[in-house]
C-alpha positions in Angstrom: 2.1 -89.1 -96.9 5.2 -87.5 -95.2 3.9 -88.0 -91.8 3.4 -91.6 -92.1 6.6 -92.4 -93.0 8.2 -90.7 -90.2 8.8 -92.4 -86.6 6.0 -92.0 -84.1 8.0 -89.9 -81.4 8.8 -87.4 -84.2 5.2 -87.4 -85.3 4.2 -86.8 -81.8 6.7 -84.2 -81.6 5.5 -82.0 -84.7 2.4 -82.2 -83.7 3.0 -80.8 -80.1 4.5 -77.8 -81.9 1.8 -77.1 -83.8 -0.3 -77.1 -81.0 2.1 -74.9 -79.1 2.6 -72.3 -81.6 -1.5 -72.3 -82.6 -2.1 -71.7 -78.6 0.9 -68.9 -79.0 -0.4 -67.4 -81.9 -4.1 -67.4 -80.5 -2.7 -65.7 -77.1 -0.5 -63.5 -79.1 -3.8 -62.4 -81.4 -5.2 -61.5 -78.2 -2.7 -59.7 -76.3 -1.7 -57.8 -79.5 -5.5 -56.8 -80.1 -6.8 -53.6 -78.3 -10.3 -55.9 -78.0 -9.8 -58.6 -75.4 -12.0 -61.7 -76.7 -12.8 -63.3 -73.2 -13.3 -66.7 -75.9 -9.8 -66.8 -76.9 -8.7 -67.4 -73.3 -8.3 -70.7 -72.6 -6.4 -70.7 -69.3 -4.7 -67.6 -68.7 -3.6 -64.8 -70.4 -1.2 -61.7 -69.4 -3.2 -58.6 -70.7 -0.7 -56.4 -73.3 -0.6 -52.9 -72.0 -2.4 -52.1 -75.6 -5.8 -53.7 -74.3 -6.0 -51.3 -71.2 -5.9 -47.7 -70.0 -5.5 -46.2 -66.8 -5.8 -43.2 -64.4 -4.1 -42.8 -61.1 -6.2 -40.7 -59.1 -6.1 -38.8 -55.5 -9.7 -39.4 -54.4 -12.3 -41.7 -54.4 -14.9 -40.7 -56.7 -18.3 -41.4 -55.1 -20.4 -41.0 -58.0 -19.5 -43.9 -60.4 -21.2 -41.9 -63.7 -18.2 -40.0 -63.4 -15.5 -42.8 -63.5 -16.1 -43.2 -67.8 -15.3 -39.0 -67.9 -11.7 -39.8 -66.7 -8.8 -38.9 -68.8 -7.8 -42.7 -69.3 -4.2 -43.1 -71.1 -1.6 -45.8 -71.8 0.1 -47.7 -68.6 3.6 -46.5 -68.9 2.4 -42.9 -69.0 0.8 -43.4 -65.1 1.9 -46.6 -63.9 6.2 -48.1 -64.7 6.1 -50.6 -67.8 6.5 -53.4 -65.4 3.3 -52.8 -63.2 5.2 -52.6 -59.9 3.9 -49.9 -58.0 6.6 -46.7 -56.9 6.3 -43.5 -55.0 2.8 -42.3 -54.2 0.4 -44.7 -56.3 0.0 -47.0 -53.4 -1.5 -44.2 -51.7 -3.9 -43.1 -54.8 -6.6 -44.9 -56.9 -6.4 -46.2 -60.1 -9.3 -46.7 -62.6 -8.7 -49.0 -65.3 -11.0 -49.5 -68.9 -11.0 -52.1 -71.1 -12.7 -53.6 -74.1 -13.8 -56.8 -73.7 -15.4 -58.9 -76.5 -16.9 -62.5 -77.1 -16.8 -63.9 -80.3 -18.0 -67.2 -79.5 -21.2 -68.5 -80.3 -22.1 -69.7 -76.7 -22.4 -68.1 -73.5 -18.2 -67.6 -72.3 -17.4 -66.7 -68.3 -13.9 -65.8 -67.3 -12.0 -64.5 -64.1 -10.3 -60.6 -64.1 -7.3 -60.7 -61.4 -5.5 -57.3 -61.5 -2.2 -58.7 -59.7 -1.3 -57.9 -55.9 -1.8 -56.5 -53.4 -5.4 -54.2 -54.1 -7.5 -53.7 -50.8 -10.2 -52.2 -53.0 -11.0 -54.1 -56.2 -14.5 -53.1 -58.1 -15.4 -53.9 -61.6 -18.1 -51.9 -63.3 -19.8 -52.7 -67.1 -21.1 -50.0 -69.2 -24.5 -49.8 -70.6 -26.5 -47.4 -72.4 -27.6 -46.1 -68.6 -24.3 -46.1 -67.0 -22.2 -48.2 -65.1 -23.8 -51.1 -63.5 -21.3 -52.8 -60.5 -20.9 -56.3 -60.8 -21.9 -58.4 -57.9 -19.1 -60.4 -56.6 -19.5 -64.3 -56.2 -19.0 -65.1 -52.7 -17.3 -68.5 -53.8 -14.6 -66.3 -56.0 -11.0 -65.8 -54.3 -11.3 -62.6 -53.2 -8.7 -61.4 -55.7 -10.6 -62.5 -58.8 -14.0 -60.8 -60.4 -16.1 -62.9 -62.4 -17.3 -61.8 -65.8 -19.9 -63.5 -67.9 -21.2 -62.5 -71.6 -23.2 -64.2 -74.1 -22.7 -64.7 -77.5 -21.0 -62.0 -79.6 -21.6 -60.0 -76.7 -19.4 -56.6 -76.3 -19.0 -53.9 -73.3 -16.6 -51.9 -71.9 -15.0 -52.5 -68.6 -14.2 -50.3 -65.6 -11.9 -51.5 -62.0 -11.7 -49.5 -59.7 -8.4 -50.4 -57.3 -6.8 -49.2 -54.0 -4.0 -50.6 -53.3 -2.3 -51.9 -50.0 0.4 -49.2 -48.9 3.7 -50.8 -49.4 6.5 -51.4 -51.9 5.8 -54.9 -53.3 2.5 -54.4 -55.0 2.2 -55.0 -58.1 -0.5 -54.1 -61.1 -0.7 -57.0 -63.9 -3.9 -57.5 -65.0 -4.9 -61.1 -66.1 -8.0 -62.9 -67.7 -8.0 -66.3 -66.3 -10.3 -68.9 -67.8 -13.5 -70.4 -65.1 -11.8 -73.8 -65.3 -8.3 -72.9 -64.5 -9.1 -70.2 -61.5 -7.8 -72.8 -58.9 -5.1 -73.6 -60.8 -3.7 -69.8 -61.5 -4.4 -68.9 -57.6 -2.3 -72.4 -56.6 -0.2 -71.1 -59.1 0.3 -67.3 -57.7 0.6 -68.7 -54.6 3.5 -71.5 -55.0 5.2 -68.8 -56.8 6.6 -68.1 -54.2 7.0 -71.7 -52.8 10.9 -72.2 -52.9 11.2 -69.3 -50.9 8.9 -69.4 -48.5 9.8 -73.0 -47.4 12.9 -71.4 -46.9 11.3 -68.6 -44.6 9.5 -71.5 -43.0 12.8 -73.4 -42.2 14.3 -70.0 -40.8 11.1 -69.4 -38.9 12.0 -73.0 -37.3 15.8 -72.3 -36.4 14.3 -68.7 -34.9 12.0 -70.3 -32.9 14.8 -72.6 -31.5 16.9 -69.3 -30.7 13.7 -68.2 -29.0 13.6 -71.3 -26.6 17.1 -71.3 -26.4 17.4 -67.9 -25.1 14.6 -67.7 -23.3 15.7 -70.5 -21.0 18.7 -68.9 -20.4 17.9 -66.2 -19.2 15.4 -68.1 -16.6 17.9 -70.3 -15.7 20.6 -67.6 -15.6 18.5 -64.2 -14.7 20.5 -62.4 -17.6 18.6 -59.7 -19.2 20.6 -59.5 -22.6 19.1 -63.1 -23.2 15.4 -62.0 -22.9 15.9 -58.8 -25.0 17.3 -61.6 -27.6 14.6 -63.4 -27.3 12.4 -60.7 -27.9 14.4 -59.9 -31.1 14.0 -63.2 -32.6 10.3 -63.2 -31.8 9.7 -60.1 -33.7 11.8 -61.6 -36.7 10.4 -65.0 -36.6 6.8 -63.4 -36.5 7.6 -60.9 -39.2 8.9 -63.8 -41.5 6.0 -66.4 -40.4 3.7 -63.9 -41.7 5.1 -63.0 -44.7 5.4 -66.4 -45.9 1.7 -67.9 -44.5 -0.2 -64.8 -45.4 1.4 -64.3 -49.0 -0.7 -62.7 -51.3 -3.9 -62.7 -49.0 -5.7 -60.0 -49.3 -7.2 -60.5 -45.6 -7.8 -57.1 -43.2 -5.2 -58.8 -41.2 -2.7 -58.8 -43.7 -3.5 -55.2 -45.3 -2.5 -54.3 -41.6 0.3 -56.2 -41.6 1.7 -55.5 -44.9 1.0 -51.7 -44.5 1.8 -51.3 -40.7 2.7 -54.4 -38.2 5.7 -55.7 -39.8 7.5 -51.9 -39.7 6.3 -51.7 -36.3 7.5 -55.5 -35.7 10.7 -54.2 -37.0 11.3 -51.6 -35.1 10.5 -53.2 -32.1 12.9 -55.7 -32.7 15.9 -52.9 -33.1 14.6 -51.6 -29.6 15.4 -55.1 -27.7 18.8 -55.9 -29.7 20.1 -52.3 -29.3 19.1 -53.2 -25.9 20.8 -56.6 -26.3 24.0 -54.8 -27.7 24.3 -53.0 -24.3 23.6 -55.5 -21.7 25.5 -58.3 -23.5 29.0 -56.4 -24.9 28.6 -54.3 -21.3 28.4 -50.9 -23.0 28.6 -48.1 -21.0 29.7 -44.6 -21.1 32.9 -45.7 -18.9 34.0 -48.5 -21.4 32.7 -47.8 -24.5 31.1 -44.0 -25.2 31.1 -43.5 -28.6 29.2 -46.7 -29.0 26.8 -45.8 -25.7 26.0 -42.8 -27.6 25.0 -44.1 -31.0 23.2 -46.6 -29.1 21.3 -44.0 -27.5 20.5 -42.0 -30.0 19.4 -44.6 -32.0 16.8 -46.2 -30.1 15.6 -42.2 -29.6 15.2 -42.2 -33.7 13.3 -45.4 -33.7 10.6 -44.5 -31.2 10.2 -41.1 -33.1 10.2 -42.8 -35.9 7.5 -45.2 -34.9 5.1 -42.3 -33.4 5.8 -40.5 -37.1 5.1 -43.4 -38.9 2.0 -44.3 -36.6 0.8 -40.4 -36.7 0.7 -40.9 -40.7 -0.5 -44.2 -41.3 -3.7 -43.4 -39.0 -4.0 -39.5 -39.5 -3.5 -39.6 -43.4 -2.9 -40.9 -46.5 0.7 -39.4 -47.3 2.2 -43.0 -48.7 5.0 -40.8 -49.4 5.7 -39.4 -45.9 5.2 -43.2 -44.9 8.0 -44.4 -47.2 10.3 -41.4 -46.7 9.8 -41.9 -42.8 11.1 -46.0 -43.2 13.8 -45.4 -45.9 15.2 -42.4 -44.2 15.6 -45.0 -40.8 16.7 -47.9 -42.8 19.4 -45.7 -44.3 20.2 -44.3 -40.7 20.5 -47.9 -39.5 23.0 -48.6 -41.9 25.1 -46.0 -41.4 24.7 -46.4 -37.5 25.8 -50.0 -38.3 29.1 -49.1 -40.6 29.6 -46.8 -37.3 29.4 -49.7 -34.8 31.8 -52.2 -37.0 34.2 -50.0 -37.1 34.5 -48.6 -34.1 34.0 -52.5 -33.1 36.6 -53.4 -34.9 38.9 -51.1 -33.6 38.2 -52.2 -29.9 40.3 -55.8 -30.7 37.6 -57.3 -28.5 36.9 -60.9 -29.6 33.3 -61.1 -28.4 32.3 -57.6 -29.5 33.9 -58.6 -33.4 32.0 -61.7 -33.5 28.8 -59.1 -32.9 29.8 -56.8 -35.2 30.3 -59.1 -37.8 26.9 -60.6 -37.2 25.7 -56.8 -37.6 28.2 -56.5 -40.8 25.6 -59.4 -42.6 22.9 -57.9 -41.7 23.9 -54.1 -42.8 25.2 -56.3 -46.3 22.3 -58.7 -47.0 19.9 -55.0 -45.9 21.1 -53.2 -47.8 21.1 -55.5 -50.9 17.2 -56.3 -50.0 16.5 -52.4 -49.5 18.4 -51.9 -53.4 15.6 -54.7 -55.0 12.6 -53.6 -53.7 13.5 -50.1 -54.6 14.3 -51.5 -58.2 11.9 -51.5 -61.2 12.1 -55.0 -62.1 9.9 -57.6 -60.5 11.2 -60.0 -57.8 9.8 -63.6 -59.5 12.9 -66.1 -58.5 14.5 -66.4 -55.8 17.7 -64.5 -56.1 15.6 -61.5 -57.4 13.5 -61.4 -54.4 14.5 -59.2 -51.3 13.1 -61.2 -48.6 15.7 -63.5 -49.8 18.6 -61.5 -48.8 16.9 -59.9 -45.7 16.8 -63.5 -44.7 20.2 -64.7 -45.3 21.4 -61.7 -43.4 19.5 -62.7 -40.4 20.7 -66.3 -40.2 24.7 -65.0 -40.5 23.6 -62.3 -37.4 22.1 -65.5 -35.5 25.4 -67.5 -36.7 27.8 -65.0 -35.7 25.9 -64.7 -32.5 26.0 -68.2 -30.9 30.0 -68.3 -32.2 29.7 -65.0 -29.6 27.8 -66.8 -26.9 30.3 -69.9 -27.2 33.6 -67.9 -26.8 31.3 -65.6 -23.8 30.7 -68.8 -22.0 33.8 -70.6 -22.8 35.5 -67.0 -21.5 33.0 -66.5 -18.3 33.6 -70.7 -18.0 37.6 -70.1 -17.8 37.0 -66.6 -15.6 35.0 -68.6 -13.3 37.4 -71.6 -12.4 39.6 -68.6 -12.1 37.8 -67.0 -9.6 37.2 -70.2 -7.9 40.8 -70.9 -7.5 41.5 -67.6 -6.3 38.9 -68.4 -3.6 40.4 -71.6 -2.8 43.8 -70.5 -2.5 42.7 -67.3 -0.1 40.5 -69.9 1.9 43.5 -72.2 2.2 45.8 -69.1 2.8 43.4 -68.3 5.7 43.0 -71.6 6.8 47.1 -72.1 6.9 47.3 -68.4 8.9 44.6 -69.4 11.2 46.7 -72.4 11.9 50.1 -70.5 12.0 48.1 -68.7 14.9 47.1 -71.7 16.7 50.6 -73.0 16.7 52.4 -69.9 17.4 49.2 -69.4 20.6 50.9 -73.1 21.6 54.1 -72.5 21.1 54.2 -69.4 23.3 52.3 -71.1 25.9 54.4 -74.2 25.8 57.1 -71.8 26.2 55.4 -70.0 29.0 54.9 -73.2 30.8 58.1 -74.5 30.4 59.8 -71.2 31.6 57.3 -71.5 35.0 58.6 -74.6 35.0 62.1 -73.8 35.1 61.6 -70.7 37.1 59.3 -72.3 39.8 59.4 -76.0 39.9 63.4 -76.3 39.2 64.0 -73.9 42.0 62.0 -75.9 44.3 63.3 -78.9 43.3 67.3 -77.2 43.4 66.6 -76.2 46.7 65.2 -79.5 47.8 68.2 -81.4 46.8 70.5 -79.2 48.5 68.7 -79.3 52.0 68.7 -83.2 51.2 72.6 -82.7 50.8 73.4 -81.1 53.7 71.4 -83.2 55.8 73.5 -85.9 54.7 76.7 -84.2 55.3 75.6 -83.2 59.6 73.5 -86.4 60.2 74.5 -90.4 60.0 72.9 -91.4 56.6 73.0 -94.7 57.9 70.7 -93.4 60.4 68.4 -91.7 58.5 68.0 -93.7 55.1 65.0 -91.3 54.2 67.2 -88.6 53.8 68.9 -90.2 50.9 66.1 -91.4 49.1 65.0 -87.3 49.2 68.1 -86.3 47.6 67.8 -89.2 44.9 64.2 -88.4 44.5 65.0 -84.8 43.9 67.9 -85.7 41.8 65.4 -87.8 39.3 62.5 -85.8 39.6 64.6 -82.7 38.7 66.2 -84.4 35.4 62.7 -85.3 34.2 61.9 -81.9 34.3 64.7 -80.6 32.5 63.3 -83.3 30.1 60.2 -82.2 30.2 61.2 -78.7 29.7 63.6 -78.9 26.9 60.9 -80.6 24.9 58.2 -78.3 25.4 60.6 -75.1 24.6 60.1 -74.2 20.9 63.2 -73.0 20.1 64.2 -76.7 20.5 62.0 -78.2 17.8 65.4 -79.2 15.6 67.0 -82.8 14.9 70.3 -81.2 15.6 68.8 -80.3 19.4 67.9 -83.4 19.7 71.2 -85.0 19.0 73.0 -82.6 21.2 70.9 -83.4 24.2 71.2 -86.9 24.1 75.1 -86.9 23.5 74.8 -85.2 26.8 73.0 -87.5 28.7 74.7 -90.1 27.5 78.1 -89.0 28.5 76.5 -87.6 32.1 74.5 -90.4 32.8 77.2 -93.6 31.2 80.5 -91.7 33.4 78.4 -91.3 36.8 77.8 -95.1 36.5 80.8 -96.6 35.6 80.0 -97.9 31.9 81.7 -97.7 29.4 80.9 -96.3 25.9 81.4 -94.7 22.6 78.7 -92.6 21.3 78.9 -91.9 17.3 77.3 -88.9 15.4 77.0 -87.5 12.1 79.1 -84.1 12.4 77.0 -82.4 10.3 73.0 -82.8 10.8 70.7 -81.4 8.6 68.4 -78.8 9.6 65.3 -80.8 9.9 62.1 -79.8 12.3 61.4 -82.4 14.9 58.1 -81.1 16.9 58.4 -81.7 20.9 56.5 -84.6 21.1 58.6 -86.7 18.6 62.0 -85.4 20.8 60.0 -85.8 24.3 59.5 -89.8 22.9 62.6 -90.8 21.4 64.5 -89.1 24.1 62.5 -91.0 26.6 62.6 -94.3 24.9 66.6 -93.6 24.8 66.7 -92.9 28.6 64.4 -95.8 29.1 66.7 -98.4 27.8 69.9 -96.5 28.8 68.6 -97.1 32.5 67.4 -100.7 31.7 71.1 -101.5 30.6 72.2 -99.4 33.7 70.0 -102.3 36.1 71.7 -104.7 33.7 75.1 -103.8 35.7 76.2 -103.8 31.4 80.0 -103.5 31.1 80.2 -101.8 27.4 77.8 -99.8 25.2 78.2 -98.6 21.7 75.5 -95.8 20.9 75.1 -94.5 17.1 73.1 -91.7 16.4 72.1 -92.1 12.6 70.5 -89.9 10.1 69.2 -90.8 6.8 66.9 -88.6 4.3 64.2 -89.8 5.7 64.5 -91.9 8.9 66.5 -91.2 12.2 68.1 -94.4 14.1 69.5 -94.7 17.3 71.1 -98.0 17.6 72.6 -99.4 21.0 74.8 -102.1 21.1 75.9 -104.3 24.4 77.7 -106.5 26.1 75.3 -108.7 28.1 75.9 -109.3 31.9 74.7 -112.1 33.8 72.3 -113.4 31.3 70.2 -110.6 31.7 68.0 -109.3 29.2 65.7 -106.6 28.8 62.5 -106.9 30.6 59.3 -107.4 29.1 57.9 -104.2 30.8 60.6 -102.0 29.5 60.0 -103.2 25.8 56.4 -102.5 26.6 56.9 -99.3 27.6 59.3 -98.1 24.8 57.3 -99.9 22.2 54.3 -97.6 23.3 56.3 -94.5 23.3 57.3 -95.2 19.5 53.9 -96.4 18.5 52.9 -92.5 19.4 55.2 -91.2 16.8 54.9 -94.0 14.3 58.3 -95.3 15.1 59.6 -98.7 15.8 61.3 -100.8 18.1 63.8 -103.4 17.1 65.3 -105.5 19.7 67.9 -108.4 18.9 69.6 -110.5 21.5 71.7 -113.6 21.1 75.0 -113.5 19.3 74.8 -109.7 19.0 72.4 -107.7 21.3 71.5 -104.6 20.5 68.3 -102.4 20.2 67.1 -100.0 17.6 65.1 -97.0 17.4 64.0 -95.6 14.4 61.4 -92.5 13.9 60.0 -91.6 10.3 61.9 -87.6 9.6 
């Protein structure tokens, strides 16, 4: 009457605990019995270490009469509380008996799974002949044995395991009702499910690494980059398999589990001790301590793989096997504290990114290594030492490409360096070879213009002194020729000085320039009878002015200075200007007889200046004057 007066959600509610504590109480009857009534199970159910006995034995025995005379005893007396297999067992055999009972009044069939990982997994039922082996049902997961009994039926059971040599076994036997044997196996397997998506995802980034480095190192020919390659290859197939083959009992994955992934392993070490070298550039010049522990190092891992190799295949010493990889895992780690610190010490900004990648991985190890050598079982992820063996890999792979950024950034910088370097010799070159070239000119213009001098001027010297004294004991009048000779001479000879004092090099100055045309100015103005003034800055500024400019203006000077000469010109005003970054010559006159300067004479000057990018300016009218003006 109670019930009915109560809501229907709290109705619903009592009567799910009822049912809960009923299947509790049921399961809990079973466990706590030493009988094990295969009826009671209704989906699975953890066997109480009450309802078994075991024996850990060193051989197999052949004769399976004898496996009921064994000297059967509780689980924690053998075999730890927890069922997770230490030492030696992995290496042994263990025989298990239990009672097993139905008190149903049908026909009941349930599933025996003993936990993981067993390579050998037989079941035997007593009768009043013996033992009788129980066929196994091809369509039963290969960790399960099927066990039928009728009605009140009652036997004793035997199993016979091996199991797979390594450290994460575990022995928890389990009934597991027909109905729900997909279910449990789903169930064992997505056990694991959060953390191997996570291996999964790692396995991804890995095989990114892989192409990454890969194409590096056929785009770049740099070994370091294929050992790393090589590394992540072993690691991504050691995690790939770990997480796809996960409680498969497969021959593949017996030799996996018990041989491949420590070989795996230590083939990995091999190609990142031999990254270590080629990428930090470890030698016995630059770095020996760390050359030798290198060394030595990858001499303990290929002994260590021959040992290992020698036992698994020769023998069944699990215990020389585990010795062999604990005694190298704890060398590694102390070969790693060796190389951080003596890293560390080296204030090399590449090599600490390294060593701090190597700092996670000796961390996250050695926290992996402390679980699986613990007693309890690894059932979440946080307990479970792949976890942490993981995690340390992705914070080496992290701390890695922060090393391969600030190497390339470095080698990026070093090369533009370099490249400069290059450039500037090349240019340095370049400017010597042309220092060569004009010093080869300038000693051959001074060669030729001291031939010149030497040779031609005497010739010419001579010719206009014979000239002279001609005149002087014949009639000029009667021989006109004579005095066109000594004119001719006379020109010819001042356009060679001309010609000579613009090819000598010791001339190339604005100041030399100056001073030679205030000299022809007052030569060539006083032995025609005009008058002038000629104005220039006192002090000229020491400013290179290459031959051909001087030859030019100088030219285009004398040029006009003989145009106003033909002019008959009474006065001329010459200023000689210089500004920071012109020269000027302006000449002012006085106009005679309305001449003005020819078109040919412009002509001629304008082409001179046009040579050295100068110009011309000529104004006539109410003043007349010309300019020339050269860029400095």
């Amino acid at each position: 009457m109670l019930l009915t007066k109560l809501p229907d959600i709290c109705r619903f509610a009592l009567l799910t605990l009822a049912i809960v504590l009923s299947f509790y109480f049921v399961n809990a009857q079973s466990r706590n019995d030493s009988i094990i009534n295969i009826a009671a199970v209704q989906n699975s159910c953890l066997l109480s270490p009450a309802q078994y006995q075991v024996v850990v034995s060193n051989k197999l025995l052949h004769d399976i009469h004898d496996i009921p005379k064994l000297d059967y005893e509780p689980i924690g007396a053998a075999i730890p509380a927890t069922g997770k297999l230490r030492k030696n067992i992995n290496s042994k055999y263990i025989y298990v008996k239990l009672r097993l009972v139905n008190r149903s009044n049908v026909t009941q069939a349930t599933y025996l799974y003993p936990g993981y990982y067993f390579k050998t997994f037989q079941l035997f039922r007593e009768t009043g002949t013996g033992l009788i082996p129980l066929i196994e049902d091809p369509a039963d997961a290969a960790a399960y044995r099927r066990i039928e009994m009728t009605a009140g039926d009652s036997a004793t059971y035997y199993l016979l395991l091996q199991p797979v040599k390594i450290q994460v076994n575990t022995f928890q036997p389990e009934m597991v009702h027909t109905s729900f044997l997909h279910l449990h196996f789903n169930a064992s397997r997505n056990s694991n499910e959060v953390l191997n998506i996570f291996t999964f995802i790692l396995v991804g980034i890995l095989c990114m690494m892989i192409i990454f480095s890969f194409s590096n190192y056929l785009f770049n020919h740099k070994k370091e980059f294929l050992y790393y390659s090589m590394y992540a290859l072993t690691n991504a197939t050691i995690l790939f398999c770990k997480a796809q083959l996960y409680l498969s009992i497969s021959r593949f994955n017996i030799l996996f589990e018990e041989y491949l992934d420590f070989m795996l392993l230590l083939t990995g070490l091999v190609f990142y001790m031999a990254f270590l070298r080629k990428f930090l550039s470890i030698s016995k010049d630059r770095y020996l301590l760390l050359h030798k522990v290198i060394r030595v190092m990858e001499l303990l891992i290929i002994l260590s793989a021959a040992g290992y190799s020698a036992l698994y295949f020769l023998s069944n010493n699990l215990r020389g096997l585990e010795l062999i990889e604990m005694a190298l895992k704890y060398i590694i780690i102390a070969a790693g504290v060796v190389l951080i610190i003596v890293g560390l010490q080296q204030r090399n900004k590449l090599m600490n990114y390294i060593v701090l990648g190597n700092a996670c991985v000796i961390i996250f190890g050695f926290i992996s290594m402390t679980i699986t050598l613990a007693p309890g079982l690894q059932n979440t992820l946080l307990s479970h030492a792949l976890f942490y063996y993981e995690l340390g890999i992705i914070g080496e792979f992290s701390f890695f490409l922060l090393g391969l950024t600030y190497k390339n950034r470095m080698e990026l910088i070093n090369r533009i360096k370099n490249e400069e370097a290059a450039l500037k010799n090349d240019e340095k070159l370049e400017y010597e070879k042309q220092l060569a070239v004009m010093k080869t000119h300038q000693d051959e213009r001074n060669r030729i213009s001291a031939d010149m001098h030497d040779e031609l001027g005497g010739g010419m010297t001579a010719i206009r002194l014979l000239s002279e004294l001609a005149k002087q004991r014949t009639n000029p009048e009667a021989l006109p020729e004579i005095e066109k000779i000594s004119v001719s001479a006379n020109d010819l000879l001042g356009k060679m000085n001309a010609i000579i004092w613009s090819m000598k090099v010791s001339h190339d100055w604005l100041d030399n320039l100056i001073d030679y045309i205030k000299s022809f100015t007052h030569d060539f103005f006083d032995n025609n009878n005009i008058s002038y003034t000629i104005e220039a800055p006192e002090q000229v500024p020491a400013i290179k002015m290459p031959g051909i400019m001087r030859r030019n203006i100088f030219l285009s000077y004398k040029e006009i200075a003989m145009m106003l000469r033909n002019a008959r010109t009474d006065k001329v005003t010459i200023q000689l200007m210089v500004e920071p970054t012109t020269f000027t010559i302006r000449i002012a006159y006085e106009e005679a007889a309305g001449n003005s300067i020819p078109e040919n004479t412009r002509n001629i000057v304008r082409k001179r200046m046009d040579m050295i990018n100068g110009r011309l300016v000529v104004e006539s009218g109410s003043g007349n004057y010309v300019i020339l003006q050269a860029e400095l």
